[in-house]
RONU-210417 format. One record per residue (C-alpha): residue in three letters; x, y, z. Coordinates in steps of 0.1 Angstrom, whole numbers, padded with zeros to 4 digits, always signed. Example, Ala and Ser with C-alpha at 12.3 -4.5 7.8 and 13.67 -1.06 7.14 Angstrom:
// RONU-210417
ALA+0123-0045+0078SER+0137-0011+0071
END
This chain:
// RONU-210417
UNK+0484+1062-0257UNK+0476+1040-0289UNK+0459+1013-0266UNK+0422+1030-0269UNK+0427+1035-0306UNK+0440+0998-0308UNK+0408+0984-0285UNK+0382+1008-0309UNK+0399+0992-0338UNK+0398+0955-0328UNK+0362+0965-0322UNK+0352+0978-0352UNK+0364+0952-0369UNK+0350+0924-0346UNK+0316+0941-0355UNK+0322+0937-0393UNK+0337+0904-0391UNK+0307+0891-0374UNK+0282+0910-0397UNK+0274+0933-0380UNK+0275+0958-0407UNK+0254+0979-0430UNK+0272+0996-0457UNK+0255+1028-0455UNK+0261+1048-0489UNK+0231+1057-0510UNK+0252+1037-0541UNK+0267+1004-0539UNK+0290+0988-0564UNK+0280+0954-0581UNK+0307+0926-0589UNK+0303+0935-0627UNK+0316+0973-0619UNK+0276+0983-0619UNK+0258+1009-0596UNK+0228+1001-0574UNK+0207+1020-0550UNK+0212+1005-0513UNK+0181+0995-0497UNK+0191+1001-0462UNK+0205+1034-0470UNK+0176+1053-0446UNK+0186+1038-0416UNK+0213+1052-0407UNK+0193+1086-0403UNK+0160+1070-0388UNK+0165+1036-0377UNK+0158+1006-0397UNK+0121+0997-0393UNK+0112+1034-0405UNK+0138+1035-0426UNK+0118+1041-0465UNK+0137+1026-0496UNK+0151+1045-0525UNK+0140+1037-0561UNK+0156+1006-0570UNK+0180+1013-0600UNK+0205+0993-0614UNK+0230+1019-0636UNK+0261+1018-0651UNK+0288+1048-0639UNK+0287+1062-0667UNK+0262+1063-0696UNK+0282+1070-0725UNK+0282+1099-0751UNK+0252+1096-0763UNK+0235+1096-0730UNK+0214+1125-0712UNK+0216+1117-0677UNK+0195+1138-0651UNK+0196+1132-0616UNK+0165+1144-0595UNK+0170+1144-0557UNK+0144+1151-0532UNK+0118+1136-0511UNK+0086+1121-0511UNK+0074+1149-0535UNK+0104+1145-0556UNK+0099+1105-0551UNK+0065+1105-0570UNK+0043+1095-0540UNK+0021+1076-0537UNK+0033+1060-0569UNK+0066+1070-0588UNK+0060+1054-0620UNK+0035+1086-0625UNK+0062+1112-0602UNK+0081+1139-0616UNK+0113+1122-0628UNK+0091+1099-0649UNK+0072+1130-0668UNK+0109+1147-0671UNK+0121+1116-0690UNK+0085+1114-0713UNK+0090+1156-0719UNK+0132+1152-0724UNK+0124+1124-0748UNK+0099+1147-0769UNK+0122+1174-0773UNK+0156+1152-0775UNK+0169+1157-0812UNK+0206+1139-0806UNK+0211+1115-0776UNK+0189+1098-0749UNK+0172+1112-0723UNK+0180+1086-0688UNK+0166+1105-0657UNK+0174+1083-0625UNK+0149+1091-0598UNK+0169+1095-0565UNK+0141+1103-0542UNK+0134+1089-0510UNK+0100+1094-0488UNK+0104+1110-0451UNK+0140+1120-0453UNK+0150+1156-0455UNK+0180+1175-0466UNK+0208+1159-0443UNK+0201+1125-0464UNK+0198+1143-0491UNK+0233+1161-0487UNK+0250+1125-0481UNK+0233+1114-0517UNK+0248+1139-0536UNK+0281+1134-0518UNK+0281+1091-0524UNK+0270+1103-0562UNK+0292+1125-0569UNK+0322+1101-0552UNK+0307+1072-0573UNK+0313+1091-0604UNK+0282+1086-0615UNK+0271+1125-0614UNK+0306+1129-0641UNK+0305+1130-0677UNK+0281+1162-0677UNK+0251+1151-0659UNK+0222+1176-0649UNK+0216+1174-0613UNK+0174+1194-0600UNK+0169+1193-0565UNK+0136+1195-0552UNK+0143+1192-0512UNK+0123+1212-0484UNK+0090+1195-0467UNK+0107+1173-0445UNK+0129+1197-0426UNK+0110+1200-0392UNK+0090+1169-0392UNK+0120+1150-0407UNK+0155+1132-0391UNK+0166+1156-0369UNK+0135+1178-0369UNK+0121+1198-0341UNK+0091+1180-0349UNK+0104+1147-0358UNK+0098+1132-0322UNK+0126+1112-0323UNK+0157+1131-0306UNK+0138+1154-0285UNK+0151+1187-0293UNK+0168+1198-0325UNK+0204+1192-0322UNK+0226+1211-0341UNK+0243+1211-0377UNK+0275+1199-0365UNK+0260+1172-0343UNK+0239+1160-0365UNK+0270+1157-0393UNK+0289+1139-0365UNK+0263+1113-0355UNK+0257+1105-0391UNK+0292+1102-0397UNK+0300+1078-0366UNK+0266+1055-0378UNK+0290+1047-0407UNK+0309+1025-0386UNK+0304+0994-0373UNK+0304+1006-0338UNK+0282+1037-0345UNK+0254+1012-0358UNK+0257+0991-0328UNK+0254+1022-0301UNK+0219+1031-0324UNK+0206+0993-0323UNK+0208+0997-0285UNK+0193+1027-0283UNK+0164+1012-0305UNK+0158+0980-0288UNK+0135+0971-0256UNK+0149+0945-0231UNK+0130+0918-0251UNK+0150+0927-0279UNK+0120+0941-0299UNK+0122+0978-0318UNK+0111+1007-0300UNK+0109+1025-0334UNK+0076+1028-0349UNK+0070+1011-0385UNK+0066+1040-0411UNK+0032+1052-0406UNK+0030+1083-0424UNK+0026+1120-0412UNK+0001+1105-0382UNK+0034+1096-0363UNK+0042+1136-0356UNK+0005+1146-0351UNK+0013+1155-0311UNK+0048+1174-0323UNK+0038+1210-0333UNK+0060+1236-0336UNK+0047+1275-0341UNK+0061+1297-0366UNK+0076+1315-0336UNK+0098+1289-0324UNK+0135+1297-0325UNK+0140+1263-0340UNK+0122+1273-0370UNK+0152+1299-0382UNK+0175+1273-0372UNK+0162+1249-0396UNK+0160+1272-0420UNK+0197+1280-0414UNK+0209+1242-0415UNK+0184+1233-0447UNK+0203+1264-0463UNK+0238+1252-0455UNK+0227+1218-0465UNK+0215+1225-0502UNK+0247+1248-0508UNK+0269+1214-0499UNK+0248+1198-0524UNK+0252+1223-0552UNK+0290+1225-0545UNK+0295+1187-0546UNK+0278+1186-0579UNK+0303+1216-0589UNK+0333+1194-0580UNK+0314+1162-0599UNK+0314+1189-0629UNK+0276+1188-0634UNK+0264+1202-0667UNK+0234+1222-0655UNK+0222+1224-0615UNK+0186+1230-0613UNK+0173+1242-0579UNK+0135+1240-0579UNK+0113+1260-0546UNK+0087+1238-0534UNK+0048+1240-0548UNK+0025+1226-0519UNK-0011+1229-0521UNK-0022+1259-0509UNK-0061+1263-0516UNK-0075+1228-0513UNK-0053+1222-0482UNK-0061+1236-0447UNK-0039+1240-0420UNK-0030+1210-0397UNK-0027+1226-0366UNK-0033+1259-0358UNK-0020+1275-0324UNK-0047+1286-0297UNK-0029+1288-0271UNK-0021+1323-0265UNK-0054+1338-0277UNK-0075+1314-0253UNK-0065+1335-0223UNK-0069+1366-0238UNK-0097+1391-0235UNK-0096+1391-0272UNK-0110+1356-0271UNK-0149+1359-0269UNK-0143+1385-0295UNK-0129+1359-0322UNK-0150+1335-0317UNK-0180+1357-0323UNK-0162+1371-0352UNK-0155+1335-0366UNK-0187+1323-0364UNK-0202+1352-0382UNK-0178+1346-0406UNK-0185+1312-0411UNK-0224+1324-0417UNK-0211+1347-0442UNK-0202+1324-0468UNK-0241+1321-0477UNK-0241+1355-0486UNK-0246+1368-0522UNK-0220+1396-0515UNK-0185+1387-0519UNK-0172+1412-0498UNK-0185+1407-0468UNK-0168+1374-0460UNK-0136+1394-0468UNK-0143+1421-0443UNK-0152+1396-0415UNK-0131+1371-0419UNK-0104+1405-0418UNK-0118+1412-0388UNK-0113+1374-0372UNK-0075+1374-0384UNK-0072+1408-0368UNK-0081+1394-0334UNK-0053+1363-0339UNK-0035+1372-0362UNK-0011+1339-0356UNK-0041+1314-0361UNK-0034+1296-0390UNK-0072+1285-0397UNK-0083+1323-0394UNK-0058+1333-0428UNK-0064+1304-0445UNK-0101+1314-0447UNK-0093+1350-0448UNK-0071+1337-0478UNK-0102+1314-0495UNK-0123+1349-0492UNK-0101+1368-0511UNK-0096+1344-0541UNK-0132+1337-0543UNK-0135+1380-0540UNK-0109+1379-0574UNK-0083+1393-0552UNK-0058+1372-0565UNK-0020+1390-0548UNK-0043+1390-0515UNK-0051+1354-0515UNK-0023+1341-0525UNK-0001+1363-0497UNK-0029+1345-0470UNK-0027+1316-0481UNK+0011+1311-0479UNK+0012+1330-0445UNK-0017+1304-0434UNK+0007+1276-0445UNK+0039+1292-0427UNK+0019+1294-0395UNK+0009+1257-0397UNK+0017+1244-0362UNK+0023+1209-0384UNK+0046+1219-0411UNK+0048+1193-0434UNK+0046+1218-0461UNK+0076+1237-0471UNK+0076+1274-0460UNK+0083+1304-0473UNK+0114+1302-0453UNK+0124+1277-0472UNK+0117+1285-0505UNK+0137+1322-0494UNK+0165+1296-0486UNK+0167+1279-0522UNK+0165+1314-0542UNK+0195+1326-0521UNK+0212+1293-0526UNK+0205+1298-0568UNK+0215+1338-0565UNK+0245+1334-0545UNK+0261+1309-0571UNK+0250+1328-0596UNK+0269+1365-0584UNK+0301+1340-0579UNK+0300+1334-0618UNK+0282+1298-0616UNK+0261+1307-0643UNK+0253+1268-0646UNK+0234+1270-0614UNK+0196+1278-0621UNK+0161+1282-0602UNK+0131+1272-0612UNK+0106+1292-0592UNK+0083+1268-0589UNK+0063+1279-0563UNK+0058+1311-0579UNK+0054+1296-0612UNK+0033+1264-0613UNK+0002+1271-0623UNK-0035+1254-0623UNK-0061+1254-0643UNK-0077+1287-0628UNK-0049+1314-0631UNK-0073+1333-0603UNK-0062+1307-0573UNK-0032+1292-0563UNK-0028+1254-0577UNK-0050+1230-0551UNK-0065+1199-0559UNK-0062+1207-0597UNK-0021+1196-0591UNK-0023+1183-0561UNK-0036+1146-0542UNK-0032+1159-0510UNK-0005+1181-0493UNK+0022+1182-0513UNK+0021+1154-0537UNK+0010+1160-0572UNK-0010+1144-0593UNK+0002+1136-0630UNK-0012+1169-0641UNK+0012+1187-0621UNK+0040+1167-0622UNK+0038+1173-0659UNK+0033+1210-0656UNK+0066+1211-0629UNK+0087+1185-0652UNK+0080+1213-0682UNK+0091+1241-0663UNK+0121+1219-0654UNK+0127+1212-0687UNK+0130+1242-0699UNK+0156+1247-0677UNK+0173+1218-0689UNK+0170+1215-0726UNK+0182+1237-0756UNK+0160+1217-0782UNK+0135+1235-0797UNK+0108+1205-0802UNK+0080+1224-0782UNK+0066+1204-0748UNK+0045+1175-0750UNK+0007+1172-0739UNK+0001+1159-0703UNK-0022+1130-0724UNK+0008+1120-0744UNK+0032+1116-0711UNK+0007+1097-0695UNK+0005+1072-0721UNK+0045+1072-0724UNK+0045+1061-0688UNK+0012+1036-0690UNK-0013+1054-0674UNK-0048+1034-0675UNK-0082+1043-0654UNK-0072+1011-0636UNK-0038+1027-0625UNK-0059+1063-0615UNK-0082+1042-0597UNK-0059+1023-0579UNK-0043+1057-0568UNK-0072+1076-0560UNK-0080+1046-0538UNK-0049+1048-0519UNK-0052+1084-0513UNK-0089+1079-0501UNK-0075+1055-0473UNK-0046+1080-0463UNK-0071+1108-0457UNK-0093+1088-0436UNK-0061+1091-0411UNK-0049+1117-0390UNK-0036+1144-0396UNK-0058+1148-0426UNK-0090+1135-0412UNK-0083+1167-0383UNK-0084+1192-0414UNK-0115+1217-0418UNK-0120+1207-0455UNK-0124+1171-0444UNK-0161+1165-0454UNK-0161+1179-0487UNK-0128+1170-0496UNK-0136+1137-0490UNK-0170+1141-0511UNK-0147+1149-0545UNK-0122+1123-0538UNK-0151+1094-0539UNK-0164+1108-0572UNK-0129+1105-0584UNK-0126+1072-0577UNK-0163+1064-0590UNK-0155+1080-0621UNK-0122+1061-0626UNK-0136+1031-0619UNK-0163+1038-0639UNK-0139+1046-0668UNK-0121+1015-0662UNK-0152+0990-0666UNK-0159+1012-0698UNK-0124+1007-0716UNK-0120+0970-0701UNK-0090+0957-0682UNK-0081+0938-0719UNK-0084+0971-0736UNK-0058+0982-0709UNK-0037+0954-0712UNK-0037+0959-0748UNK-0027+0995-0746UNK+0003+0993-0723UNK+0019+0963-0738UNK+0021+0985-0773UNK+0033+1013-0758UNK+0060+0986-0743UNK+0069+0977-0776UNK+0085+1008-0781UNK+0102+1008-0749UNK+0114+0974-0739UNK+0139+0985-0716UNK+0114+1008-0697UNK+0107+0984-0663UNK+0087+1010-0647UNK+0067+1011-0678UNK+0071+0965-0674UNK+0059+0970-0641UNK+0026+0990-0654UNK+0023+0962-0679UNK+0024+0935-0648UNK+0003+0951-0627UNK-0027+0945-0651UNK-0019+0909-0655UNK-0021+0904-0623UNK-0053+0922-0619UNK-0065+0898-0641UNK-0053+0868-0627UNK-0032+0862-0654UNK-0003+0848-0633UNK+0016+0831-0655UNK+0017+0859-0675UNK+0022+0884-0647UNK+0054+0860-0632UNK+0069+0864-0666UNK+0065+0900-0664UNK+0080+0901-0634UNK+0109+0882-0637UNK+0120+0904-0666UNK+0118+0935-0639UNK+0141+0917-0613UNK+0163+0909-0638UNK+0167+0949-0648UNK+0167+0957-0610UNK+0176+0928-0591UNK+0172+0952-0560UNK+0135+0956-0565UNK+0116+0946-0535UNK+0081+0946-0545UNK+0091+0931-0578UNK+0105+0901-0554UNK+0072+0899-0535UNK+0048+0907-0563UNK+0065+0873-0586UNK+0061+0856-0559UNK+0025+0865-0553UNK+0019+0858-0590UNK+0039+0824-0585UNK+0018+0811-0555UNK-0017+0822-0568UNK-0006+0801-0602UNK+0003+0774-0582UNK+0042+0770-0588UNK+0048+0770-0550UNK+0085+0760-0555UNK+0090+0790-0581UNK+0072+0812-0555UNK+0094+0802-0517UNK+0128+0817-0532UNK+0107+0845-0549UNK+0094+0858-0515UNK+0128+0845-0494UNK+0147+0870-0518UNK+0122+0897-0511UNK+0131+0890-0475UNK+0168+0893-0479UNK+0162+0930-0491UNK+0145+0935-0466UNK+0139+0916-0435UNK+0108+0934-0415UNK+0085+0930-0451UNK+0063+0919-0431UNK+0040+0910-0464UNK+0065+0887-0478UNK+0069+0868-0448UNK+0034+0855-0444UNK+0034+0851-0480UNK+0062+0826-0476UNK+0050+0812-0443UNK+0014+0805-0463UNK+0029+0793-0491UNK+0057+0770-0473UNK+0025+0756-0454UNK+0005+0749-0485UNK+0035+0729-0493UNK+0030+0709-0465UNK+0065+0722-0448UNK+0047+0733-0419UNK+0076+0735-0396UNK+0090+0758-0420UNK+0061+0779-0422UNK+0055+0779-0388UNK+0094+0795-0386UNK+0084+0821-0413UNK+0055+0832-0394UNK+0077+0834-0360UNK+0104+0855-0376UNK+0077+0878-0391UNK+0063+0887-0359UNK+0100+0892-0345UNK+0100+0922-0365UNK+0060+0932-0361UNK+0046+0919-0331UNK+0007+0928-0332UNK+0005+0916-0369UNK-0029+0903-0372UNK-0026+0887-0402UNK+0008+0867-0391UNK-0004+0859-0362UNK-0038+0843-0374UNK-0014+0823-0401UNK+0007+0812-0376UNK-0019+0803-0355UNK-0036+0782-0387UNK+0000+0769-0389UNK-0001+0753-0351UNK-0037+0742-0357UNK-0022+0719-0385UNK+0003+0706-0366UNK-0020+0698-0339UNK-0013+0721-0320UNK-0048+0732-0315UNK-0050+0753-0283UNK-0020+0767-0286UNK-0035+0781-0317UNK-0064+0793-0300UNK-0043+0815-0276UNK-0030+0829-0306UNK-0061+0838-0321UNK-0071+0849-0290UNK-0041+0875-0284UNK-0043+0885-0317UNK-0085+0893-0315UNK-0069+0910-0284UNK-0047+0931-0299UNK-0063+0945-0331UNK-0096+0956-0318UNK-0113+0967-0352UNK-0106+0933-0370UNK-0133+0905-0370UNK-0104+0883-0387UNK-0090+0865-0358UNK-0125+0859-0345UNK-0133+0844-0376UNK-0110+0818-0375UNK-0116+0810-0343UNK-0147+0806-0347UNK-0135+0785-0376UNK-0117+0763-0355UNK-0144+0755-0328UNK-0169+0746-0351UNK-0143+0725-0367UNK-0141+0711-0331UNK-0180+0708-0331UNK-0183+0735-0307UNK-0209+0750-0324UNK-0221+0774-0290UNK-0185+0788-0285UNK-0183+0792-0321UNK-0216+0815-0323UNK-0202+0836-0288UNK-0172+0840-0311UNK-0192+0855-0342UNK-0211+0874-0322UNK-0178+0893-0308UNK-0164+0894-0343UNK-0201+0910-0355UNK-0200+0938-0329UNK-0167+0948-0347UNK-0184+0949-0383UNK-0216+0953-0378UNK-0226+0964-0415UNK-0210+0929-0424UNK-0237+0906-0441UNK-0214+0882-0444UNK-0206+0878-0410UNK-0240+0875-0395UNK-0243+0848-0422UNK-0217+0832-0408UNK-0234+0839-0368UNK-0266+0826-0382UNK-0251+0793-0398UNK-0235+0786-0361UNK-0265+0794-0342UNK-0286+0769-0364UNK-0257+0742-0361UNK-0261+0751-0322UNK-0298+0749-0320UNK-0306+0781-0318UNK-0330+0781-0342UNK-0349+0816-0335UNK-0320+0833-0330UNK-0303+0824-0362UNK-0330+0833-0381UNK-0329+0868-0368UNK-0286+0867-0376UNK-0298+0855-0411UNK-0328+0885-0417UNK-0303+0908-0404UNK-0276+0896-0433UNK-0307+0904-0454UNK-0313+0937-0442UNK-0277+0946-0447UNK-0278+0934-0481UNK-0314+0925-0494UNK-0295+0907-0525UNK-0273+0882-0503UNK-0282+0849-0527UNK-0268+0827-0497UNK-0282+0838-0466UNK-0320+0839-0486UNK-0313+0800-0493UNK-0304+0792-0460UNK-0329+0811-0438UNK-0355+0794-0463UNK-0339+0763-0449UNK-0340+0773-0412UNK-0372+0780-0415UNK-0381+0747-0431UNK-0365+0732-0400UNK-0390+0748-0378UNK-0418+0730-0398UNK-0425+0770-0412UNK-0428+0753-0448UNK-0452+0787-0458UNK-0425+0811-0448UNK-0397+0788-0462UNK-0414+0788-0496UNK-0415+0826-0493UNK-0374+0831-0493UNK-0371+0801-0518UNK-0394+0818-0544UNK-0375+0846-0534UNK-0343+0833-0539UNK-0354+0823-0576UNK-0369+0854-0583UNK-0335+0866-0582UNK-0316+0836-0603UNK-0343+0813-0615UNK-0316+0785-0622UNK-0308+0785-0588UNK-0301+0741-0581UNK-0304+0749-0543UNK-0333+0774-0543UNK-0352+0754-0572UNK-0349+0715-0549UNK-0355+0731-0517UNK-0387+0752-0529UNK-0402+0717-0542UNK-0399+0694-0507UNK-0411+0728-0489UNK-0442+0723-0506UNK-0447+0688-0506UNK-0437+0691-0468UNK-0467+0720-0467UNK-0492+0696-0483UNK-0482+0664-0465UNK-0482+0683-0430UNK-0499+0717-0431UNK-0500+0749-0430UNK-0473+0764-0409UNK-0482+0755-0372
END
């Protein structure tokens, strides 16, 4: 009877023995007795390669007496995405530390993007066993958008349908083992031994998984999300927390339109021709001078499909522009609760956390408390909901909200009677700079460009105000002067030299301004405060290479690696590095272990295939190039360098069929019909590549380059008159031009030695 358990046993342990292994708590204990965050911690709920890091901290179990720890758990909106430095557990520790009077403020951020509640239950759990929640630590929570499209989700896409509570508890609890993680490897892995899980690619992974309000998974997620945060509160009971905070979820309401809206049962109605007559009419309404009528027809629409999440939300935008402010605000959340995409939390869930707070509270918990938040976050019109005021897109605020929510917060949290702090004196706490806003407006402009948020009725204009706020941060950037920046954040370090986040602002701007030694400095100071911290890892060694200390910058990216072995960025910046090192055969093994983990990588696979072209390997390069031009249809890249390499080769006619491929990918690139036009004239094709080199013009009339060298193409022709045009040109434009200036004198002693232009 013992034999099985014996044979699971000698198993398990085989597995560990052989390293097989991930230790899968959220915490994980130093040799010195200190606490880390565990990188890998997110796989055991979603695999490894979509598996999203915690924050990486480096604390001590306990912080001592004079020490006001707060622990913030939640998700991506908890986190601080898109960039936590600026996220809510950041203004929390700037507001705490302006209204502290006797101790210090430390609130540890233990967010983590795309994981819901079931990851969020086995945090609290490893905290509260680590003993780090003891001593009278303040635990907020500020869970709930991830619970359908999340691990375990109805619309996560990744075990069909939702399982249930217990199941889900038991899977996690066997991925603990040894054994556990090898059963989900398998089920992960092709024949070839390659992932079938997708790289994290935001919300556009779950676009075809929509699940209607009506769904009786819906109340079941509700149910487990419910069950879920009471474990949490109870765990931080037994850890003998000082204050629980429970926070409901704020998620942009007005300035966000539904994802998905479902169609499907009103299509085949009779009621159908009716609504879309109604909508339309609608839609004309908004021209009106009247108010009103919008309301009345857009009531009139809803009344007809009454489920169609796209009718309230406009019905909802009618009514707040009306001044009905209880009406709108009642559309707008029923608009979000029949999202068909529900990557907003719903009223369901919010109903969940109040119960949660009010049932501890009637058992005499009086510790546990809620901050309403999605009742009582407020923008800067009291007459609408919070939208793009707070919030960058969907559910992630910008600082101005995150410093409204961390207020509310701590109110809850603090008995010091200081009076809050101003949003502009938290954002210079943390190191806020018009670089830092433009670089975030930046990445948000990208993310909306991608589905689901491109599908979104608001699209257009929404994308209109997100280029002037990057124009006007930018704009405010070049007027304060990335030295003026520098400048500020480095004496606002001074004050706070233990602050890395606050480091990792300063080092950011160095590195902007190619400051590297500077910038490696900075970041070696960060990795030594949080040895764990990946992009810390990868950005030194960036700094290192671009500075030219290859040796400092091979270990730099290797140890990047070690935290995480599918950073794809790290391993081509070690591969290019080893290689500019001349240890190509190293390189060459970087690139190859990169593209183990992300086959289609364009930019690996072009290294690698620059790699085998200095080895000699030259065709074997090509059919790299070739299968990676192949695979990533919208970049010109790989047809650049192949283009590279043939002309290299003298094969100037290949080389122009090459450009001219790459150009039908990017064809508002100057520079690349510069680069057809150089190839063509190297090949002969003389007429030809003076039209690639007037189109490089057209595209941008100020292209120094291509003016120079169609003067000289059409000097070559013996067209000395025309030549002399684009020189002149040329100089017109920089009068000290060398090339311009030698070239427009033997044009015309060419024109007066042999004529006018034939």
């Amino acid at each position: 009877m013992l034999a099985p358990f014996a044979l699971l046993l000698a198993v398990e342990w085989g597995l560990r023995i052989s390293g097989n292994h991930v230790p899968t708590g959220f915490w994980l204990e130093t040799e010195d007795g200190v606490l880390e965050t565990n990188p890998a911690f997110g796989a055991r709920f979603v695999g490894p390669t979509l598996a999203r890091m915690p924050r990486p901290l480096r604390v001590p179990r306990y912080g001592g007496s004079e020490t006001h720890r707060v622990l913030v758990f939640g998700e991506s909106a908890a986190l601080g995405d898109p960039e936590p430095a600026f996220g809510l557990p950041r203004f929390l520790q700037s507001e705490l530390e302006n209204r502290s009077t006797a101790g210090s403020p430390e609130v540890l951020n233990l967010g983590i993007t795309a994981l819901n509640s079931y990851a969020l239950r086995e945090i609290a759990r490893d905290t509260a066993e680590s003993g780090l929640g003891a001593g009278g630590c303040d635990w907020v929570f500020y869970p709930g958008n991830n619970e359908v499209h999340g691990p375990f989700g109805p619309g996560s896409g990744l075990v069909g349908p939702a399982p249930s509570r217990i199941t889900v508890l038991a899977t996690l609890a066997l991925r603990k083992s040894a054994i556990g993680q090898w059963i989900q490897r398998q089920r992960l892995s092709k024949p070839e031994g390659l992932s079938m899980t997708q790289r994290f690619a935001g919300l556009e992974m779950f676009t075809g998984n929509q699940v209607r309000a009506t769904d009786s998974a819906v109340s079941q997620v509700h149910a487990n999300f419910e069950a879920n945060l009471e474990n949490m509160v109870r765990l931080a009971l037994r850890a003998g927390a000082r204050k629980i905070v429970l926070v409901t979820m704020a998620v942009n309401l007005t300035d966000c339109p539904p994802f998905g809206s479902d169609l499907t049962s009103l299509t085949n109605s009779p009621a159908y021709p009716a609504w879309t007559n109604a909508v339309e009419l609608a839609r004309r309404s908004v021209e009106q001078a009247d108010p009103a009528e919008p309301v009345r027809l857009w009531t009139q629409a809803f009344q007809l499909a009454p489920g169609h999440a796209e009718t309230r939300y406009r019905l909802g935008l009618a009514k707040a522009d009306a001044g009905d402010v209880v009406g709108a605000r009642a559309d707008l959340e029923a608009a979000r609760d029949f999202d068909t995409l529900r990557f907003r939390a719903d009223s369901g869930i919010n109903e969940s956390i109040r119960r949660v707070a009010t049932k501890f509270q009637k058992e005499g918990f009086k510790s546990v408390l809620l901050v309403d938040a999605a009742r009582e976050l407020s923008g800067t019109d009291p007459g609408r909901p919070p939208g793009a005021d707070l919030f960058y897109e969907h559910v992630h605020l910008r600082p101005e909200g995150n410093h409204r929510l961390a207020r509310l917060i701590a109110d809850a949290l603090s008995t010091a009677d200081r009076g809050p702090s101003s949003a502009e004196s938290g954002l210079a706490r943390l190191g806020w700079t018009p670089q830092a806003e433009s670089r975030i407006w930046t990445q948000i402009r990208s993310l909306v460009r991608r589905p689901p948020f491109s599908f979104q009725s608001n699209s257009e204009s929404r994308n209109r105000y997100l280029d002037d706020r990057l124009a006007e941060s930018t704009a405010q950037g070049r007027k304060l002067g990335l030295n003026a920046a520098i400048e500020q954040v480095s004496a606002m370090l001074a004050k706070h030299t233990n602050d890395w986040e606050l480091r990792e602002q300063h080092a950011r701007l160095l590195h902007t301004g190619r400051r590297w030694t500077n910038a490696a400095a900075e970041w070696e100071r960060i990795v030594a405060q949080v040895p764990n911290h990946l992009m810390a890892w990868y950005q030194l060694g960036e700094a290192k290479a671009k500075g030219g200390d290859f040796a400092g910058a091979i270990p730099a990216y290797r140890r990047a690696l070690a935290i995480r072995a599918d950073f794809t960025d790290a391993g081509i910046g070690l591969g290019i590095t080893l290689g500019q090192s001349g240890r190509l055969s190293e390189a060459l093994a970087a690139m190859d272990q990169t593209l183990s983990h992300d086959p289609s990588n364009a930019d690996a696979r072009v290294n690698r295939a620059i790699t085998l072209n200095a080895l000699g390997r030259a065709d074997e390069a090509a059919d790299d190039l070739r299968r990676a031009a192949a695979e990533n249809r919208e970049s010109s890249l790989p047809l650049v360098r192949l283009a590279e390499m043939q002309s290299g080769r003298k094969e100037f006619a290949k080389a122009a069929e090459t450009l001219a491929e790459a150009v039908k990918r990017e064809p508002r690139n100057a520079a690349l019909y510069h680069r057809l036009a150089t190839e063509m004239g190297r090949g002969g094709l003389l007429v030809e590549s003076e039209a690639a080199f007037r189109k490089a013009l057209e595209l941008d009339p100020k292209f120094l380059s291509a003016r120079v060298d169609l003067g000289v193409a059409l000097a070559q022709q013996r067209r000395y008159a025309d030549a002399i045009v684009e020189f002149e040109a040329a100089l017109r434009q920089q009068p000290n031009h060398p090339t311009a200036g030698t070239f427009l004198d033997r044009a015309r002693q060419m024109l007066q030695t042999k004529g006018a232009n034939p």
